[in-house]
MDTraj code that builds the backbone (N, CA, C; nanometers):
import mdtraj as md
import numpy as np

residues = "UNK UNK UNK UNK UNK UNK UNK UNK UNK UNK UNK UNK UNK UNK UNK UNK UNK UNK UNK UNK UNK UNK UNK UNK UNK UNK UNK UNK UNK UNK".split()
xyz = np.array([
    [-1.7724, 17.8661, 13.1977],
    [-1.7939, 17.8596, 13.3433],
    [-1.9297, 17.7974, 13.3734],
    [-2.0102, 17.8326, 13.2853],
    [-2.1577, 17.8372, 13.3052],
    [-2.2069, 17.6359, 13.2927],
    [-2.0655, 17.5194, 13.2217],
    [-2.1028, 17.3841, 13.2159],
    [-2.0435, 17.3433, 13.3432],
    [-1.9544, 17.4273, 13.4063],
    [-1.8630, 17.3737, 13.5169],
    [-1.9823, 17.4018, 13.6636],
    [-2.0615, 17.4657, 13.6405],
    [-2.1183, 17.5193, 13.7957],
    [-2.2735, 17.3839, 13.7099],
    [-2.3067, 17.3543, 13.6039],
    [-2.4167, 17.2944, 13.6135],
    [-2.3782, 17.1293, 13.6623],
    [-2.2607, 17.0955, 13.5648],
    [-2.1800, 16.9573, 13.6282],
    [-2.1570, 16.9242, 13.7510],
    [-2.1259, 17.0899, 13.8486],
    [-2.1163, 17.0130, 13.9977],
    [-2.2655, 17.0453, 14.0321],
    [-2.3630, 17.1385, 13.9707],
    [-2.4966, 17.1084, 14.0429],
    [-2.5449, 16.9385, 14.0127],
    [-2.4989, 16.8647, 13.9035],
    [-2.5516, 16.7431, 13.9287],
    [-2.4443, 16.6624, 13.9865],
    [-2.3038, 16.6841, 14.0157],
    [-2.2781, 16.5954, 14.1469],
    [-2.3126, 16.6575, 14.3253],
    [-2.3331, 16.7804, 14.3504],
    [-2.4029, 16.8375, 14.4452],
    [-2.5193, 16.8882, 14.4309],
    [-2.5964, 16.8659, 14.5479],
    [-2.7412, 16.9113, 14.5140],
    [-2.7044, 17.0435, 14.5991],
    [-2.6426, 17.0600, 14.7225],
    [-2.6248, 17.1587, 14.7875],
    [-2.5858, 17.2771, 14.6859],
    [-2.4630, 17.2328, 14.6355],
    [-2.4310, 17.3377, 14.5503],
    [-2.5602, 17.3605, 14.4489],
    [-2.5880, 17.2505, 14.3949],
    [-2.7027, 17.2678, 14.2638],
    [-2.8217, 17.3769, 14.3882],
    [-2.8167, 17.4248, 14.4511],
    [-2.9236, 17.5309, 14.5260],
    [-2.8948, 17.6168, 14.4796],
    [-2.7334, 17.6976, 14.4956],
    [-2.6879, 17.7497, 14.4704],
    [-2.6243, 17.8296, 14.3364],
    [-2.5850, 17.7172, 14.2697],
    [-2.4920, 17.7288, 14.1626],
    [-2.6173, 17.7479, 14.0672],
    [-2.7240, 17.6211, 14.0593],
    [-2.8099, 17.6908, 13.9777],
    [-2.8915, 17.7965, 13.9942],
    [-2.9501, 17.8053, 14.1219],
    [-3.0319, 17.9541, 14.0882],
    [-2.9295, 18.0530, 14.0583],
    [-2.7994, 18.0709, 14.1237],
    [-2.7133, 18.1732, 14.0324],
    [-2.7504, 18.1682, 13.8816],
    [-2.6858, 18.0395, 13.8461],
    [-2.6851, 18.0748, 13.6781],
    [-2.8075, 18.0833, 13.6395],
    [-2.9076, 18.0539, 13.7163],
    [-3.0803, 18.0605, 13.6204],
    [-3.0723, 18.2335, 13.6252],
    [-3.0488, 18.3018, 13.7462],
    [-3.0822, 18.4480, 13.8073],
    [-2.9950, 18.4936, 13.6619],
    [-2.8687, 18.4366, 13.6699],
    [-2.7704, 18.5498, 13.5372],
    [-2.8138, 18.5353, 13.4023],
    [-2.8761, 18.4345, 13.3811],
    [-2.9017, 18.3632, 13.2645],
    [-3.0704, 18.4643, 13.2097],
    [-3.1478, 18.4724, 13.3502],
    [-3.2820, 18.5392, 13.2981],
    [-3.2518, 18.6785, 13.3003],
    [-3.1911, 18.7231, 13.3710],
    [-3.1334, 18.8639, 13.3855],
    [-3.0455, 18.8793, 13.2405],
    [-3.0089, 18.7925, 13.1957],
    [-2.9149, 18.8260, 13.0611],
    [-2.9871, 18.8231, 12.9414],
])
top = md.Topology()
chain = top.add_chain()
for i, resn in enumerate(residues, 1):
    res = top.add_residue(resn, chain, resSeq=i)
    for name in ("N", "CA", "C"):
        top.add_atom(name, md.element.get_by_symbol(name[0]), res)
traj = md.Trajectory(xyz[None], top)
């Protein structure tokens, strides 16, 4: 899941707001 939300953060930047600080937040939290 975690290549599918970074792939659309680099075709969306909107999402890339999103999608990555999610996965950075789950990723440092993990």
């Amino acid at each position: 899941m975690s290549a599918v939300y970074i792939l659309n953060c680099g075709n969306i930047r909107l999402f890339c707001f999103w999608n990555c600080a999610f996965i950075a937040t789950h990723t440092m939290s993990n």
